[in-house]
GUZAFI-494575 format. One line per field, with one value per residue (C-alpha): x, y, z; residue number from 1; residue in three letters. Coordinates in steps of 0.02 Angstrom, whole numbers, m for minus. Example, Ala and Ser with C-alpha at 12.3 -4.5 7.8 and 13.67 -1.06 7.14 Angstrom:
<atoms>
px [615, 684]
py [m225, m53]
pz [390, 357]
num [1, 2]
residuo [ALA, SER]
</atoms>
This chain:
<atoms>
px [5663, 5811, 5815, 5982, 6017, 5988, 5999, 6063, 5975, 6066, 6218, 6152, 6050, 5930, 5969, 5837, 5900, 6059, 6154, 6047, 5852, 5842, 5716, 5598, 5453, 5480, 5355, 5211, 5212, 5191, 5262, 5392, 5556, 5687, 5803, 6004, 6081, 6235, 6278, 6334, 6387, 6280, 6391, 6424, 6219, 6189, 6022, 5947, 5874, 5745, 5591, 5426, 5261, 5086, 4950, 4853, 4956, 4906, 5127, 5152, 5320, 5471, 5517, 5697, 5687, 5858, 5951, 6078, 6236, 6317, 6450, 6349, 6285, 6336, 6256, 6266, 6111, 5987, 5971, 5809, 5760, 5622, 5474, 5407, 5228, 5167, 4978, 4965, 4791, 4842, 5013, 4888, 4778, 4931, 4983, 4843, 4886, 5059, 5146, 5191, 5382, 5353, 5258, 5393, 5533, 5440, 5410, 5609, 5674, 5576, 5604, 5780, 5818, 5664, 5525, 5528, 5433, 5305, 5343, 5231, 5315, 5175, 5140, 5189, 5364, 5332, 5357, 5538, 5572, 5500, 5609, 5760, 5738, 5727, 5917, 5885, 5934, 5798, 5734, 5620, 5524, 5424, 5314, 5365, 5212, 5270, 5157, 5187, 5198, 5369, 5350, 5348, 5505, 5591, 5521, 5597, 5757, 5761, 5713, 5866, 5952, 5888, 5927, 6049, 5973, 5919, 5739, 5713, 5598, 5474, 5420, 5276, 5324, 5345, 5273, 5096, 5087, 5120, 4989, 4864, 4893, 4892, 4718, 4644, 4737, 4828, 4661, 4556, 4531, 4408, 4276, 4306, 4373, 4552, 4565, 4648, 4774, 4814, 4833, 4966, 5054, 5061, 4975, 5098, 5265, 5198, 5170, 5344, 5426, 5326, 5367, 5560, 5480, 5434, 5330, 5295, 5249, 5120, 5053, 4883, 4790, 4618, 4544, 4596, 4456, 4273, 4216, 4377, 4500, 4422, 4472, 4619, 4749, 4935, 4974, 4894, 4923, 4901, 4756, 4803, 4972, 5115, 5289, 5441, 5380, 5215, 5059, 4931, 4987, 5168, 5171, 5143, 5082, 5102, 5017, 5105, 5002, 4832, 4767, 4844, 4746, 4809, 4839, 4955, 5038, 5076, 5106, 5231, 5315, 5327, 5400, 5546, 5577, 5524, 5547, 5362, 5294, 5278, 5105, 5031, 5058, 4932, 4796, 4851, 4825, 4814, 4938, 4944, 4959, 4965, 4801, 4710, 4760, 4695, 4684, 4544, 4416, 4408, 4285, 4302, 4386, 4559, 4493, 4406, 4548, 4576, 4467, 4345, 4253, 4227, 4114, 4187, 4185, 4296, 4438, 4578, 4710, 4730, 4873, 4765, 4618, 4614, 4502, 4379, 4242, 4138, 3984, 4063, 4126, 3955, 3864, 3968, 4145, 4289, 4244, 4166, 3992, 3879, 3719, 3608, 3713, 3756, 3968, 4084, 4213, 4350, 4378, 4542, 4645, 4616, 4742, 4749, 4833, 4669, 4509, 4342, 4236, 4023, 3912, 3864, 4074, 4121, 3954, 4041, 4222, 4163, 4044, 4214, 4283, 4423, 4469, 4611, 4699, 4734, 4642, 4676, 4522, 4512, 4332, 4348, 4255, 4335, 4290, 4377, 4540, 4639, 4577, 4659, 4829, 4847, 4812, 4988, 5033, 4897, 4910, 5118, 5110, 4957, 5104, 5235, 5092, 5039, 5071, 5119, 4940, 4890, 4740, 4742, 4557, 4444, 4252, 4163, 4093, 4012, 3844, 3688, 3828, 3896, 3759, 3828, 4003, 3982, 3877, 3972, 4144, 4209, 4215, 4229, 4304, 4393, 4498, 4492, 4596, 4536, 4666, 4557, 4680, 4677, 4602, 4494, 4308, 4342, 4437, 4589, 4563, 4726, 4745, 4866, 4860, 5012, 4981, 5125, 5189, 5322, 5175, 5073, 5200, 5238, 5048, 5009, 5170, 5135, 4962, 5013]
py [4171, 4294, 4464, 4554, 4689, 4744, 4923, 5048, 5197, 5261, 5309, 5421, 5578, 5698, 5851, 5920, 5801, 5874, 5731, 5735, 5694, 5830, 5935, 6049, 5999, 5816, 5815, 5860, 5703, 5589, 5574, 5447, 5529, 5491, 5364, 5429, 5265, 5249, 5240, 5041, 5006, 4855, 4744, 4802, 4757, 4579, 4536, 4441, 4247, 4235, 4162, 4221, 4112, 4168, 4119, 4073, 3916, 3881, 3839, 3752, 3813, 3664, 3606, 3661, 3565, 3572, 3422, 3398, 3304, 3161, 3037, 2911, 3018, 2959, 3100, 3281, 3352, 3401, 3605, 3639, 3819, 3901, 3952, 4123, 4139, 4319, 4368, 4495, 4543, 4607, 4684, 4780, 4843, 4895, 5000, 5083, 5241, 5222, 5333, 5282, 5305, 5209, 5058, 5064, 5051, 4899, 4801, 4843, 4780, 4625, 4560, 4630, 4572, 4472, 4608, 4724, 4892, 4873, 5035, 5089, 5273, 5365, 5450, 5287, 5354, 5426, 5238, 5232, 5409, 5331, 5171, 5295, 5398, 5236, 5206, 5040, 4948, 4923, 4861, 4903, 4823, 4885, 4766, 4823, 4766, 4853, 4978, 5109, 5307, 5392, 5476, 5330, 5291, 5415, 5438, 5278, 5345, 5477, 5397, 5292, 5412, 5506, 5349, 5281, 5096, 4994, 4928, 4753, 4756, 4610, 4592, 4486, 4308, 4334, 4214, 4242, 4419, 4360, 4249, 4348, 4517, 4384, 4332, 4454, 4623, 4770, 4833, 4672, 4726, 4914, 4766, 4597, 4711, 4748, 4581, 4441, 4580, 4629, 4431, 4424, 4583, 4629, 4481, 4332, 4451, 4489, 4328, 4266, 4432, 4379, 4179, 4262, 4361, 4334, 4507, 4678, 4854, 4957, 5114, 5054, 5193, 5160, 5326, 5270, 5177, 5184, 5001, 4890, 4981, 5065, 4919, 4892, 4856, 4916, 4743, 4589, 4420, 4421, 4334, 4302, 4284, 4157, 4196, 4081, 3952, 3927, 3878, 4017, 4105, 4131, 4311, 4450, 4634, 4801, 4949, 5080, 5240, 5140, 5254, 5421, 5525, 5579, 5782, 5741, 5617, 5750, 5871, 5755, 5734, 5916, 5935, 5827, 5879, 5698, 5663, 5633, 5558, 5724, 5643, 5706, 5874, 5846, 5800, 5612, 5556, 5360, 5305, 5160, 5071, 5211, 5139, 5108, 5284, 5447, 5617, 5657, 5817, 5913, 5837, 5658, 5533, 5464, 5279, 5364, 5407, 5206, 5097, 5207, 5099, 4983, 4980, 5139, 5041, 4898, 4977, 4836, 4748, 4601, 4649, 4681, 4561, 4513, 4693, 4628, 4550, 4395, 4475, 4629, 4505, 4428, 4577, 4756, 4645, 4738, 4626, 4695, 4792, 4759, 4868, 4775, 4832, 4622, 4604, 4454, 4388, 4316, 4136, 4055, 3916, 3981, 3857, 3750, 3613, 3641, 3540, 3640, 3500, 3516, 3441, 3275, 3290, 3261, 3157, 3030, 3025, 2986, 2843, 2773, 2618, 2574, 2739, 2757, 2890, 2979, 3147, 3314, 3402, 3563, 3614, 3798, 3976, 4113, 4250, 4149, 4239, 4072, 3995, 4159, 4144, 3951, 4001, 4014, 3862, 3755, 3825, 3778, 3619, 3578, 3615, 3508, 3344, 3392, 3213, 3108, 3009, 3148, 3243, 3423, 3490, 3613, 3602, 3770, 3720, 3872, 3924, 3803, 3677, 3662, 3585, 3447, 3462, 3462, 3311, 3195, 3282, 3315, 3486, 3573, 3753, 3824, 3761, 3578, 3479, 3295, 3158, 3017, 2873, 2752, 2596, 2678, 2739, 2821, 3012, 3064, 3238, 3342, 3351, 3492, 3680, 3693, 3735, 3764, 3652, 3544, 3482, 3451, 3352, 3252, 3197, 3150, 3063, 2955, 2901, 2857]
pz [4861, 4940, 4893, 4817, 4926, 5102, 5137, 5259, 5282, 5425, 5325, 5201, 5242, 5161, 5103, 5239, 5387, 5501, 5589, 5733, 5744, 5869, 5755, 5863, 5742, 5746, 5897, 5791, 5723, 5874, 6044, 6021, 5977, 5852, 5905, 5900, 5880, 5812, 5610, 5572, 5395, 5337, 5372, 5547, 5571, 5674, 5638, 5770, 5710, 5849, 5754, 5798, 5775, 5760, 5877, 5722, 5701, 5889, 5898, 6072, 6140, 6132, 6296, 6352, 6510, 6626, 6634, 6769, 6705, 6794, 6767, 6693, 6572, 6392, 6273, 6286, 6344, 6173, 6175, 6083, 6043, 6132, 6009, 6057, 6033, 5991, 6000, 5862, 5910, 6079, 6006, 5887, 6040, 6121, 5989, 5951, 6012, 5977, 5846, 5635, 5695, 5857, 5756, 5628, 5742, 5829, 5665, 5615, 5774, 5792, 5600, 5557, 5392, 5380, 5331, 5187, 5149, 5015, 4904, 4751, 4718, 4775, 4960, 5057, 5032, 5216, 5261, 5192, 5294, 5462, 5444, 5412, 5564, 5663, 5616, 5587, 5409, 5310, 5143, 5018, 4882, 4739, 4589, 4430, 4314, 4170, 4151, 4264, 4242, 4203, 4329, 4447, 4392, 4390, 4591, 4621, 4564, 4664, 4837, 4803, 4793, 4943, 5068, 4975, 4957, 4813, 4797, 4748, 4607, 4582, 4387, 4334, 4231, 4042, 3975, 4096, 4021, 3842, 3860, 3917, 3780, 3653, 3717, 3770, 3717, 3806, 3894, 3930, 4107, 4059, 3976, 4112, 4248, 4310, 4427, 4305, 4234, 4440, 4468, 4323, 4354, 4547, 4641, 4583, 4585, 4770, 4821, 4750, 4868, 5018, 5011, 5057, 5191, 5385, 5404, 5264, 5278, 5192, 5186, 5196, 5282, 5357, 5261, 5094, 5037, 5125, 5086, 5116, 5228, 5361, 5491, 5462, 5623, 5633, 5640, 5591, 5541, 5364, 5303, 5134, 5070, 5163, 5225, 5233, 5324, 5221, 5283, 5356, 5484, 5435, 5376, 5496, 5421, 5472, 5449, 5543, 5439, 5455, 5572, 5494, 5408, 5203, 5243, 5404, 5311, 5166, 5323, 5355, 5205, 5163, 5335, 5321, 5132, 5044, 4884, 4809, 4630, 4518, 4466, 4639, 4567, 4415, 4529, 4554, 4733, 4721, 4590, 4503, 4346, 4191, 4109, 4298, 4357, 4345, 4433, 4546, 4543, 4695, 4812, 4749, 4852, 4823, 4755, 4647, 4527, 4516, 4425, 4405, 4278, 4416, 4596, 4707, 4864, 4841, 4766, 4781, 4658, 4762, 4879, 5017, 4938, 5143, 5170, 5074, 5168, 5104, 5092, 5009, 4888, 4849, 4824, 4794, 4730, 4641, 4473, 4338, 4353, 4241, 4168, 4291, 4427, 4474, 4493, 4413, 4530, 4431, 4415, 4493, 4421, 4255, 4138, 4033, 4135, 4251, 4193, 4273, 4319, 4320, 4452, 4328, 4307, 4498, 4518, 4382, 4434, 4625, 4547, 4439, 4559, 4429, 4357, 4229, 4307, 4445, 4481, 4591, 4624, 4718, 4798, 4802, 4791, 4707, 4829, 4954, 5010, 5043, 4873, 4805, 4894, 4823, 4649, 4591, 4680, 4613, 4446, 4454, 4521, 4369, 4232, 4346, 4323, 4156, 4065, 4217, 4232, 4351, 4322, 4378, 4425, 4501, 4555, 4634, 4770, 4845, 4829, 4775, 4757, 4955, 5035, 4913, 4919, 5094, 5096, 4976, 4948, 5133, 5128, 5280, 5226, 5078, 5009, 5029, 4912, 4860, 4771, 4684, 4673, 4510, 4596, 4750, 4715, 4899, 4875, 4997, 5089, 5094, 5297, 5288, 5278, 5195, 5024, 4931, 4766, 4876, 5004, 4867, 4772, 4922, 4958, 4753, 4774, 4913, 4857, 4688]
num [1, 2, 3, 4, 5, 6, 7, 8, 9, 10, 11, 12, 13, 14, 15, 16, 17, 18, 19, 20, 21, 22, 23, 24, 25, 26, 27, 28, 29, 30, 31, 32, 33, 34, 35, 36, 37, 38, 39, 40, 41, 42, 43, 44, 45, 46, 47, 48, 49, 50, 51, 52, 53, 54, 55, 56, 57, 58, 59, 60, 61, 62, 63, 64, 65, 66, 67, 68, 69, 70, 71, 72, 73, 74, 75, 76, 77, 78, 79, 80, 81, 82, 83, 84, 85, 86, 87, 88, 89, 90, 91, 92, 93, 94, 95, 96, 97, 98, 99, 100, 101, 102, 103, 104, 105, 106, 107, 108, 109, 110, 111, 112, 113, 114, 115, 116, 117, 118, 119, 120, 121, 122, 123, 124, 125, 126, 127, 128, 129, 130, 131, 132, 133, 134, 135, 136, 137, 138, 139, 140, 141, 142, 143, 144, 145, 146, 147, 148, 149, 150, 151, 152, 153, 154, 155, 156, 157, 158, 159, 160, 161, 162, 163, 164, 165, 166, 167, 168, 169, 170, 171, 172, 173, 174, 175, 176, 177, 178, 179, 180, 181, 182, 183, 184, 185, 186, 187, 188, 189, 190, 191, 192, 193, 194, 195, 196, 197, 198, 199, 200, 201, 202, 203, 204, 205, 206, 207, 208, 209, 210, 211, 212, 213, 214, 215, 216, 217, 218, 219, 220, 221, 222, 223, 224, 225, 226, 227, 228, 229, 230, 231, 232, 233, 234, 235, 236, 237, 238, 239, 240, 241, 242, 243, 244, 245, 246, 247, 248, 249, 250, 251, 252, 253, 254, 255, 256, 257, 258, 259, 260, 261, 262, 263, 264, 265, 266, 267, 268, 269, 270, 271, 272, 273, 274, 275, 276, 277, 278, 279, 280, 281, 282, 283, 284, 285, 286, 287, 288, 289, 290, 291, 292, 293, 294, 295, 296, 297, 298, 299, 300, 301, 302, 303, 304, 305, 306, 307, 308, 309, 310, 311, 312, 313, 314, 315, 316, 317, 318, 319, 320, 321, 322, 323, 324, 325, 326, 327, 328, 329, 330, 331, 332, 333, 334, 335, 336, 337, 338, 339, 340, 341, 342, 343, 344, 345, 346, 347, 348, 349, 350, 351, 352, 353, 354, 355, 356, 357, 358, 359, 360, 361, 362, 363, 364, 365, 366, 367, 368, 369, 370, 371, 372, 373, 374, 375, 376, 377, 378, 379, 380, 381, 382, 383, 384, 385, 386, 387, 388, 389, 390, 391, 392, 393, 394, 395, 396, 397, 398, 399, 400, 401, 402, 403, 404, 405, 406, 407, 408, 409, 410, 411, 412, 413, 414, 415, 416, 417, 418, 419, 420, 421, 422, 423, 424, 425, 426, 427, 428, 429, 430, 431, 432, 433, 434, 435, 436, 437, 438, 439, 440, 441, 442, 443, 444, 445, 446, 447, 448, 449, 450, 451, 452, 453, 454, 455, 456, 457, 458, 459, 460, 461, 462, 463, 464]
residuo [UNK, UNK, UNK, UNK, UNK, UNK, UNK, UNK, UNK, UNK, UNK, UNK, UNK, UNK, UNK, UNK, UNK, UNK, UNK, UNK, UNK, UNK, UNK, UNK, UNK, UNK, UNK, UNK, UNK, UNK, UNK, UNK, UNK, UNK, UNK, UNK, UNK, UNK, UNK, UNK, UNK, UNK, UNK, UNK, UNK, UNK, UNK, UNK, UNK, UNK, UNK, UNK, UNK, UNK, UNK, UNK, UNK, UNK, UNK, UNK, UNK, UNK, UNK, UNK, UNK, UNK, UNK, UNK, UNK, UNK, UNK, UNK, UNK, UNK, UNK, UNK, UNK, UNK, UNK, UNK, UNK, UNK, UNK, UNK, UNK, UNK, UNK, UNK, UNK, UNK, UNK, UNK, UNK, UNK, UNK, UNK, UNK, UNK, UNK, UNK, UNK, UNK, UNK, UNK, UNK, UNK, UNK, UNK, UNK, UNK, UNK, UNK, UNK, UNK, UNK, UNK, UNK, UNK, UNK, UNK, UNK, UNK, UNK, UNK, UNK, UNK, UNK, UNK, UNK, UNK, UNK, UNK, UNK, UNK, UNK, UNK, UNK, UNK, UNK, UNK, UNK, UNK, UNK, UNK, UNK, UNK, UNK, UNK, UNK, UNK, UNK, UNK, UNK, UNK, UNK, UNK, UNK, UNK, UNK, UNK, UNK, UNK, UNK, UNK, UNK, UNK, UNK, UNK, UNK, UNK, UNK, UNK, UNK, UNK, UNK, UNK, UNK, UNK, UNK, UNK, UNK, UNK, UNK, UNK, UNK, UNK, UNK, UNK, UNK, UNK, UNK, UNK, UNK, UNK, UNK, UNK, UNK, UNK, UNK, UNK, UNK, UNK, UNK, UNK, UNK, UNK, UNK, UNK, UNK, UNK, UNK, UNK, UNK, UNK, UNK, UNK, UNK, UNK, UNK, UNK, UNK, UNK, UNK, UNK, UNK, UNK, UNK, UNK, UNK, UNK, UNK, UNK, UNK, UNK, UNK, UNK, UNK, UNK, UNK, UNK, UNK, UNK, UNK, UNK, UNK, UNK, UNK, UNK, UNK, UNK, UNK, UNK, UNK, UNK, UNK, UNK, UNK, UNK, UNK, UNK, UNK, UNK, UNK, UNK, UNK, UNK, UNK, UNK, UNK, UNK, UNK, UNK, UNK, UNK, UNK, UNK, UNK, UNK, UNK, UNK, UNK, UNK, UNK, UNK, UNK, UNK, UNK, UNK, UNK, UNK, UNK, UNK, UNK, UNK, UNK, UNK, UNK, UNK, UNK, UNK, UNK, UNK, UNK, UNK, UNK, UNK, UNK, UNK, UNK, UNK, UNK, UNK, UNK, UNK, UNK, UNK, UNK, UNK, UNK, UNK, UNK, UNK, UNK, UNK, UNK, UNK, UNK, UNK, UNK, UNK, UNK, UNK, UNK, UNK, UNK, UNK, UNK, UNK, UNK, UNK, UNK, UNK, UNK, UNK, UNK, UNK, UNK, UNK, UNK, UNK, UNK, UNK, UNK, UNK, UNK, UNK, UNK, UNK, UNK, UNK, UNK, UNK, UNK, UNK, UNK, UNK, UNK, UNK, UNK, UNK, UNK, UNK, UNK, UNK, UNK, UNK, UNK, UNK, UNK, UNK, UNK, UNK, UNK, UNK, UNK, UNK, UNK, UNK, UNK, UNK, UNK, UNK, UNK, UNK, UNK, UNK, UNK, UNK, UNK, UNK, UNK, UNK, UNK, UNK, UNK, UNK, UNK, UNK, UNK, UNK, UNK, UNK, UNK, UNK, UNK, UNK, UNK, UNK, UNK, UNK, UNK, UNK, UNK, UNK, UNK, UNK, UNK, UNK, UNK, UNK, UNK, UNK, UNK, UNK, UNK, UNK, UNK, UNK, UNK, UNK, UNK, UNK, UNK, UNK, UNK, UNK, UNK, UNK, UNK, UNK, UNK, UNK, UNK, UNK, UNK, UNK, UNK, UNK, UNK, UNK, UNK, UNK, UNK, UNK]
</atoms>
């Protein structure tokens, strides 16, 4: 998907700002200095279309070999674009030390137009003042799920005002939040915990920004919450959501705050004369969703105003689900917690136009040699973060075969039920997707990683 607008920060300053950086107290903040680059209008900007692959994909680089021309030479010489392979792991190491501003201006310049700032109107607004002292263009984003403060609004207002830009608001599909009020009400998530409403509001709207999207920003700070952040690199490959290539390993995040703690970032802020939400005022330090959010008593951590129905140690909505490790997951999950102290962990793929298969269900369709139609299967575990980040293409490409002689399934696979899956289902890791043709007893494995609802398309197609 493209976004609308792409913003220039450099030509509109705050009220606080002079024309120069050169601010005697800038230093406090880090030892990399404001840039003073000149002030381009947008359209003055040339962003630069050097692509950038991740080691995860294990990308070879394309072979520009010389070729020296001669008079019996018929064709023109084939230029083919070096690949440059970037290993995020040591970039992170090496900027460890470095500065927010000096990460910032890094992520800006290697990305131009291609990463976005992830912006929820509360104190990652500091991102959005970084990226402007860099004097690069930048762009912002924000997820509007529809239920936010006033307040957050009217913040949002103002810090377009401030820079001058527009943010490119994500909203969550219509008809997905229709569905589930009518269901389930306005405040399913304080009895079944806040996960499925997350999924419908923020996760999908973020994972239809990101798909437009090389590389994103976020404020994610390593003291923000003790049981899922506190590892977090300045820059990672992101292990959960795809870019615009597809396939894992095509979206690069950054985290230039990560390793920032909350009063210098509010030192900060105050400093430069930032715009903040009004609701940090009233006691509010994490903000959120209106119903999810509230302020925090003195001595209580941050997380702890979101939630706070829910397990205080894995405080996430699924935008950074990636923090979450497995065993976290299994045993202190952000699903709901129950008087016995045990946690749910939603289900995935949950549609109609997805049948849930049992064991004696799989058992029969692999025994079937002459089946009457065609099935889909998807062996997955809902804790697992790439099983998470296919949901909304799974769940599309279901409503795309609904009535086409296609059956759309899922079996769980984890738990007392691998040692099987792995034995007669192929299953190596999760996801693995399985087509059982019409007139094979023997299932097809899905070799790729590329998940989204074209590559899936293409291999149902060509084995129907």
């Amino acid at each position: 998907m493209a976004f609308s607008v792409a913003s220039s920060p450099a030509a509109v300053h705050g009220s606080s700002l002079s024309s120069s950086f050169e601010q005697p107290r800038a230093a406090q903040f880090g030892a990399f200095q404001p840039f003073d680059r000149p002030h381009l209008p947008p359209q003055a900007v040339g962003f630069s279309r050097r692509r950038f692959a991740v080691k995860a994909l294990n990308a070879e680089p394309k072979r520009n070999d010389s070729i020296v021309p001669s008079a019996a030479t018929l064709f023109a010489p084939e230029v083919v674009e070096k690949l440059e392979v970037e290993d995020y792991e040591k970039l992170a190491e090496e900027l460890q030390n470095a500065s927010p501003l000096e990460i910032m201006d890094k992520a800006l310049e290697k990305f131009g137009n291609d990463i976005a700032i992830a912006f929820s109107g509360a104190e990652d607004v500091a991102l959005i003042e970084y990226a402007h002292l860099t004097g690069r263009p930048f762009r912002v984003f924000s997820l509007d799920t529809g239920r936010l403060n006033p307040e957050t609004y009217k913040c949002f207002d103002e810090v377009e005002k401030r820079y001058g830009i527009r943010i490119e608001y994500m909203f969550p599909d219509a008809a997905e939040v229709q569905a589930l009020v009518r269901s389930k009400g306005l405040f399913s998530f304080y009895e079944d915990g806040h996960q499925e409403c997350c999924r419908v509001r923020k996760v999908r709207p973020l994972r239809r920004a990101l798909k437009g999207l090389r590389a994103w920003i976020t404020g994610q700070r390593k003291d923000q919450s003790p049981g899922t952040r506190s590892e977090i690199p300045v820059v990672q490959v992101d292990p959960v959501f795809e870019g615009l290539d597809g396939g894992i390993g095509s979206l690069v995040k950054w985290n230039p705050v990560a390793n920032v703690k909350s009063n210098d970032i509010w030192n900060f802020l105050r400093a430069m004369d930032v715009p903040v939400n009004s609701l940090h005022a009233q006691g509010y330090v994490s903000i959120g969703c209106e119903p999810c959010t509230r302020p925090v008593l003195p001595g209580q951590h941050e997380r702890e105003g979101r939630w706070w129905w829910e397990d205080a140690k894995a405080k996430e909505c699924g935008l950074h689900k990636g923090n979450i490790k497995e065993e976290n997951l299994n045993g202190n999950g952000n699903g709901a917690v129950h008087a016995n102290g045990s946690t749910t962990i939603p289900d995935l793929f949950t549609t109609q136009n997805v049948i849930t298969l049992s064991r004696p269900g799989i058992e029969n369709l692999l025994k079937l040699k002459d089946r009457k139609e065609s099935w889909l299967v998807v062996l997955y575990a809902p804790w697992c973060q790439f099983c998470q980040a296919m949901e909304g293409s799974y769940v599309e490409l279901a409503e795309k075969l609904a009535g086409s002689g296609v059956k759309v399934a899922k079996f769980k696979a984890d738990e007392e039920e691998k040692v099987f899956a792995q034995q007669e289902l192929q299953l190596g890791s999760f996801p693995t997707i399985l087509f059982f043709p019409k007139h094979s007893s023997r299932p097809v494995k899905y070799p790729s990683e590329k998940r989204d609802v074209d590559s899936l398309m293409a291999f149902v197609n060509a084995l129907q």
